[in-house]
C-alpha positions in Angstrom: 13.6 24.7 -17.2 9.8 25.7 -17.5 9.9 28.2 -19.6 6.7 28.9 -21.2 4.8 26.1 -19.1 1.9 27.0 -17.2 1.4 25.5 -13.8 -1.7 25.1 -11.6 -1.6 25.3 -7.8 -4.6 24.0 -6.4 -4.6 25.3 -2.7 -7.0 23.3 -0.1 -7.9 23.9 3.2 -4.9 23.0 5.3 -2.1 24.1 7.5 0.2 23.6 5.1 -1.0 26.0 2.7 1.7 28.6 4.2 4.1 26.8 2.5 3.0 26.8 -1.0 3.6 30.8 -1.6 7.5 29.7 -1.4 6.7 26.9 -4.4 4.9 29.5 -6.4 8.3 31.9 -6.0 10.2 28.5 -7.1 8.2 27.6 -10.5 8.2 31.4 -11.4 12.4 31.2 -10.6 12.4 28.1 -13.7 10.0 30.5 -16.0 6.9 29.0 -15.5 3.6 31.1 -15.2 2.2 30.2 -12.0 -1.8 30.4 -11.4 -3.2 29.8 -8.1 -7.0 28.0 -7.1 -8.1 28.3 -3.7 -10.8 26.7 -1.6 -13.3 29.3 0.7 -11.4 27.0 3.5 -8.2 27.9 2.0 -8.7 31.6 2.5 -8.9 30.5 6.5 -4.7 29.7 6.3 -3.5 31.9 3.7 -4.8 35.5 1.9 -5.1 35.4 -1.8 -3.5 38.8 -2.3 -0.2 36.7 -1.1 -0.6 34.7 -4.2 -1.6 37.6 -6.3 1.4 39.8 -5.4 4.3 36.9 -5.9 2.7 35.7 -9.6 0.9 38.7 -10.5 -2.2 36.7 -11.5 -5.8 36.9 -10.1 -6.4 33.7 -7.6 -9.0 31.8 -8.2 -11.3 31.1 -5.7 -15.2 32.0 -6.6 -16.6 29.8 -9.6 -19.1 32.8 -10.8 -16.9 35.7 -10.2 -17.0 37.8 -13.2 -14.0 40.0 -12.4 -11.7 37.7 -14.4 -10.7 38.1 -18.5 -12.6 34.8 -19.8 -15.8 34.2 -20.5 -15.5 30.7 -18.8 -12.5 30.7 -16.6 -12.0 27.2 -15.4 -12.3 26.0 -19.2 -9.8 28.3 -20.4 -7.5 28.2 -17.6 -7.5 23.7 -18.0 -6.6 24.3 -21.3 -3.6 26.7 -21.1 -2.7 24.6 -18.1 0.2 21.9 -18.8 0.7 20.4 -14.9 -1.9 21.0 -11.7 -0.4 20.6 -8.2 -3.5 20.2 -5.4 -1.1 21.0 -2.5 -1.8 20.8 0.0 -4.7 17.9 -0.8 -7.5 18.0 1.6 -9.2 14.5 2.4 -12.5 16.6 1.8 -11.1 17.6 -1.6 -9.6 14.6 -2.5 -12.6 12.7 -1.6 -14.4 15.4 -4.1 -12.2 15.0 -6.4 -12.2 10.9 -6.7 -16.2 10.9 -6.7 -16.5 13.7 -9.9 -17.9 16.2 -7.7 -16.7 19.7 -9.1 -18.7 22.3 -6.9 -16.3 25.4 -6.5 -13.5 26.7 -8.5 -10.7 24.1 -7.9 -12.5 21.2 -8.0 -14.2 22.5 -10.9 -10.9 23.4 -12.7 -9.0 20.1 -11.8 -11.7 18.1 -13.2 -11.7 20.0 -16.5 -7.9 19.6 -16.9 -6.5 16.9 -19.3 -3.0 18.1 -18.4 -0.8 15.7 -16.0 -2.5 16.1 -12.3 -0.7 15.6 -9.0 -2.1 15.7 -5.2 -0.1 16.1 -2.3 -2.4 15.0 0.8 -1.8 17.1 3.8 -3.6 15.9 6.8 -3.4 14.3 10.6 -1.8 10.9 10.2 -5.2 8.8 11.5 -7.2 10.8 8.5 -4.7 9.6 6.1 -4.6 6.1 6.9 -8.6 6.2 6.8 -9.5 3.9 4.6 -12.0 5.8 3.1 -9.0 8.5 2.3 -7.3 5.5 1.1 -9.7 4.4 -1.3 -10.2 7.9 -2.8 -6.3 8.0 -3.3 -6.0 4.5 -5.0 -9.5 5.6 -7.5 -7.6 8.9 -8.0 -4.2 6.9 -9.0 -6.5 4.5 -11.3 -7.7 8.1 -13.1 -4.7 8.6 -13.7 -3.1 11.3 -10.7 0.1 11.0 -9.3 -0.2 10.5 -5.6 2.6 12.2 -3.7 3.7 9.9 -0.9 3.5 12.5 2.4 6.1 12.9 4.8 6.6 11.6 8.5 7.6 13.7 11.1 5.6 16.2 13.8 2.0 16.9 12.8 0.2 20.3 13.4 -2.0 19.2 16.4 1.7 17.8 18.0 1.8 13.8 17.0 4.2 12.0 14.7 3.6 10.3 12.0 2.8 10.3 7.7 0.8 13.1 6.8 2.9 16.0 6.5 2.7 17.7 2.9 6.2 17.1 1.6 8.9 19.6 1.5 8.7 22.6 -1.6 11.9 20.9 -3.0 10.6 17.4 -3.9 7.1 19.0 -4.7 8.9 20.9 -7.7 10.9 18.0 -8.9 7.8 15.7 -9.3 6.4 18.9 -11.7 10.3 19.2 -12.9 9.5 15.4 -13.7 6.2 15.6 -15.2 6.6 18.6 -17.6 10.0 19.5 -17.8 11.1 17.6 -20.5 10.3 16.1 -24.2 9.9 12.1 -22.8 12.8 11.2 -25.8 13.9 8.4 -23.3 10.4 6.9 -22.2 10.6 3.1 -22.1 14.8 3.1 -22.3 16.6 1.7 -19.3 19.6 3.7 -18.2 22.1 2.6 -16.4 25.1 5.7 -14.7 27.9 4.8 -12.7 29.1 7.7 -10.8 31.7 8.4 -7.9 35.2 7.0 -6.8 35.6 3.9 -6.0 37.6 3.0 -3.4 40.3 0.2 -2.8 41.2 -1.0 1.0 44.7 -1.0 1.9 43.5 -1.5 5.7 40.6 -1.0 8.0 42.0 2.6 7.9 43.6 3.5 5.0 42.1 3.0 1.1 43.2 4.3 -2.6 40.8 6.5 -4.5 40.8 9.7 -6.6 39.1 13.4 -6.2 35.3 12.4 -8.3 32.9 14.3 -6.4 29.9 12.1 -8.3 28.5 15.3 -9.7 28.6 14.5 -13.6 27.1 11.6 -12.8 24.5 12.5 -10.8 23.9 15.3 -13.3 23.5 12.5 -16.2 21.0 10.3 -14.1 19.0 13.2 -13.0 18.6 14.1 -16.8 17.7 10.9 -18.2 15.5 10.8 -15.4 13.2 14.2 -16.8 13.0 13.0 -20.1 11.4 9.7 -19.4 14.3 6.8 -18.9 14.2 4.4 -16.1 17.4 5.1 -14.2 19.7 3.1 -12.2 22.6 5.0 -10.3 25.5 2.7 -9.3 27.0 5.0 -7.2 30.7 4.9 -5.4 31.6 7.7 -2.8 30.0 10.9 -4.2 29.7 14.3 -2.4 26.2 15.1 -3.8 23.1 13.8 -3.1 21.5 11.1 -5.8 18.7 12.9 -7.9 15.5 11.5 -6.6 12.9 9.1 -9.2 16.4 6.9 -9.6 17.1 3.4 -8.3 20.3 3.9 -6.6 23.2 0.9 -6.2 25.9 1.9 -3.5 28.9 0.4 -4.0 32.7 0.9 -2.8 35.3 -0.4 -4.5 36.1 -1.2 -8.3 35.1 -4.9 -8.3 31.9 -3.9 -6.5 30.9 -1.8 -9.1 31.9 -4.2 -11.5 29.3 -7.2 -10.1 26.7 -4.6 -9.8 26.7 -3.4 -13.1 27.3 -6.9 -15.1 24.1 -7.8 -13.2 22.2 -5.1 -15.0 23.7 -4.6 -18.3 21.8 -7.6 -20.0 19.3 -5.4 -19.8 19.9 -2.3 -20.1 19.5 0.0 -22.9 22.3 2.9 -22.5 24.9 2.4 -20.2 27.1 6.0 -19.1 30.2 5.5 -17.4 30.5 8.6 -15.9 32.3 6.9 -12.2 36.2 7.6 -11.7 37.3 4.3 -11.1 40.4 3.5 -8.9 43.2 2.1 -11.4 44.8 0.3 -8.6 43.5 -1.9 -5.3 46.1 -3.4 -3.3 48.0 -7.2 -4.1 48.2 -9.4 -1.1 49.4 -12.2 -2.1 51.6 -13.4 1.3 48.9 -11.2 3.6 50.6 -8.3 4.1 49.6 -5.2 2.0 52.5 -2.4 3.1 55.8 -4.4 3.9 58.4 -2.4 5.6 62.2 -2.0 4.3 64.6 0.0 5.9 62.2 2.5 7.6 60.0 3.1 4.1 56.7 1.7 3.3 55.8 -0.3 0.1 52.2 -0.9 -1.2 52.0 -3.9 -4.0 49.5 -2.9 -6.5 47.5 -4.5 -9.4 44.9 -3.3 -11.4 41.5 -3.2 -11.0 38.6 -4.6 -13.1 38.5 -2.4 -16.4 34.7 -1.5 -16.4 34.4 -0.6 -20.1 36.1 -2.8 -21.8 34.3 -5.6 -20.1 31.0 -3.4 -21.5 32.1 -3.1 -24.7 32.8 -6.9 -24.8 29.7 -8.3 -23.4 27.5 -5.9 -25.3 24.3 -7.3 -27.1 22.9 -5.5 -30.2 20.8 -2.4 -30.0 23.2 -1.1 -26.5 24.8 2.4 -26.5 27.6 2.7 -24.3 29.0 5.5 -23.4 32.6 6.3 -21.4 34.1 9.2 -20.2 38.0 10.0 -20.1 40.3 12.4 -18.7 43.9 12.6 -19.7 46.7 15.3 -18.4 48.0 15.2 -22.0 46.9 14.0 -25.6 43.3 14.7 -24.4 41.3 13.8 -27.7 44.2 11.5 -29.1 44.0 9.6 -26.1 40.3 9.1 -25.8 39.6 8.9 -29.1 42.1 5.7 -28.8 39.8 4.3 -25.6 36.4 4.6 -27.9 38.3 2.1 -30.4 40.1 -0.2 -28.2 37.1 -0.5 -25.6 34.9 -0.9 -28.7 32.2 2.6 -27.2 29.9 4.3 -29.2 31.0 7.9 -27.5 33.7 8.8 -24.9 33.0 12.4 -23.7 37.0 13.9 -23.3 37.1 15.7 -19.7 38.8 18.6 -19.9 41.1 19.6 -16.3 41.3 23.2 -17.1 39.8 25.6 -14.6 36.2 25.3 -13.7 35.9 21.9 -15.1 37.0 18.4 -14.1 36.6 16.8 -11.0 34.8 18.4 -7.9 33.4 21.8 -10.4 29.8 22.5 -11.2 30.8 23.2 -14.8 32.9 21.1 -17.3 34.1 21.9 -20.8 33.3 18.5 -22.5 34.1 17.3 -26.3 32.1 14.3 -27.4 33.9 11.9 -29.4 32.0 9.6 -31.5 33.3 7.5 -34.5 31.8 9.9 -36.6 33.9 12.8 -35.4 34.2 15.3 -32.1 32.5 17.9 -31.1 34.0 20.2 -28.4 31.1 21.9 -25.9 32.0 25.5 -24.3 32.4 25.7 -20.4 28.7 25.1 -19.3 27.0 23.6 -16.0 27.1 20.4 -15.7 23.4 20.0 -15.7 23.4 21.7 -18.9 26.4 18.9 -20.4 24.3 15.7 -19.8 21.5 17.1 -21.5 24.0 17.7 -24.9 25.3 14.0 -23.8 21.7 12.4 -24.2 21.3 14.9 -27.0 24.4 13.4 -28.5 23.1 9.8 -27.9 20.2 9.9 -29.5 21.5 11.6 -32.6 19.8 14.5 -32.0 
């Protein structure tokens, strides 16, 4: 994901330095070549040789040490560098940092990089909510940084409250975010629907299919890293929503439908990734099962068809895309759904093994009116990036 990117890790002086060695491992797992600056104060939580023995690069902590290979090492290494992480941020540093005071390595560094720049304050929840600290993060957001919201929970010195430096995770997905990849979506709106819906029979009982949400989310996360503002209308899923997205929950068919004919005005690209329940339950004399001679029937009527009313109310300039999964006739089938529901692609699920509902991989051909083109087995991750691909002709 980051191969041949170079990321910065600014280290300050804070307790939650110990946690940046396992970030360093992560960016190095998705290819990235990891350098590390660190404060004197730094060196107080965490030994440079840690950082020197995971990326196998000198840290960085004494502006006029010669024992480096450039001439001018915090020019060279802002101009190799493609994202900066200051993590854990410091209020001394940030405050540095917002007033153009570059007086040791890092702060020296960050201020010659032009590359995106992110800072992560780690601190006790009354320094945060200084408003001095306050007013050096809202100058640094008007230069241009990304503020990293921190996390509430226990503190270091035993209170509760904002402060903590998020968790490695989310720090790598707002770099994943800012470098990852090309921004061929910036200024498109997306809109996913992903899930199964699910239709009441009782307060116990309801009708629904095996969608685990996965492609979706998959689809939504990927849009996301290449620029596109993303809405997730999202029905039962068993994954977690990709963070950066607006997410919609809904639960049954004709919930989805009101939420996303509320958006689609004005939306750009609309993917229909959700497995939609065919059926929801007809009660037309108040009883939904009626009883005859010891079985149970169900009356059933179809729900609201989702892309067909999309591919009726479209405006000019909309992509929509469906997906489709057939037990026979696969391609004939959905090739018949990109005509009759008037798509611009239906992406043909295959059910063999490994794909389908539930997997982490799918085996995928992308129907278009111009033809098909059948991907290989592949993650599923990897399949909405050959979707958007697909979308914008690429």
């Amino acid at each position: 994901m980051l191969k041949g990117k170079t990321v910065v890790l600014a280290v300050t002086g804070s307790i939650a330095a110990y946690k940046i060695p396992n970030l360093a491992r992560m960016f190095l797992r998705a290819g990235a070549q990891v350098e590390v600056l660190m404060t004197k104060n730094a060196e107080n939580f965490i030994n440079p040789i840690t950082f020197e023995s995971l990326t196998g690069r000198k840290c960085l902590v004494d502006t006029f040490d010669r024992n480096f290979e450039f001439s001018v090492e915090h020019v060279a290494l802002a101009k190799r560098a493609d994202a900066v992480l200051v993590a854990p941020a410091s209020a001394n540093v940030i405050g540095k940092i917002a007033s153009g005071i570059a007086d040791d390595m890092l702060t020296t560094t960050v201020m010659a990089c032009p590359c995106p720049k992110l800072i992560a304050p780690a601190m006790n929840h009354n320094m945060y909510h200084n408003p001095i600290v306050q007013d050096n993060l809202e100058k640094l957001r008007r230069f241009g940084y990304e503020v990293i919201t921190p996390a509430t929970g226990m503190l270091a010195n035993g209170d509760s409250g904002d402060g903590r430096m998020p968790e490695e995770a989310l720090l790598f997905e707002y770099v994943l975010r800012a470098i990852g990849f090309e921004k061929d979506l910036k200024g498109r709106r997306v809109l996913v629907t992903s899930g199964a819906t699910r239709e009441a029979i009782d307060p116990v009982r309801f009708i629904t299919n095996h969608s685990s949400g996965k492609m979706g989310c998959a689809l939504a996360r990927a849009a996301m890293l290449r620029g596109a503002e993303v809405t997730l209308v999202a029905a039962h899923m068993e994954v977690e929503p990709p963070r950066f997205v607006e997410v919609v929950p809904v639960v049954s068919a004709r919930d989805m439908m009101e939420a996303v004919a509320a958006r689609f005005p004005e939306t750009d690209i609309v993917i229909k990734a959700a497995a939609v329940s065919d059926y929801t339950p007809l009660d037309p004399a108040g009883e939904k099962i009626k009883k005859r001679d010891g079985e149970m029937t169900l009356a059933l009527t179809r729900t609201e068809d989702i892309l067909k009313y999309l591919g009726e109310h479209r405006r000019e300039g909309q992509y929509i895309c469906g997906f489709s999964m057939e037990t026979k006739d696969l391609i004939e089938n959905s090739r018949g759904k990109l005509i009759s529901k008037n798509c611009d692609m239906i992406c043909a699920n295959s059910i063999r093994e490994g794909a389908g509902f539930g997997a982490d991989t799918n085996a995928i051909t992308i129907i278009t009116r111009q033809g098909e083109t059948e991907l290989p087995l592949m993650s599923k991750e990897q399949a909405a990036h050959r979707i958007l691909d697909a979308i914008l002709g690429k």
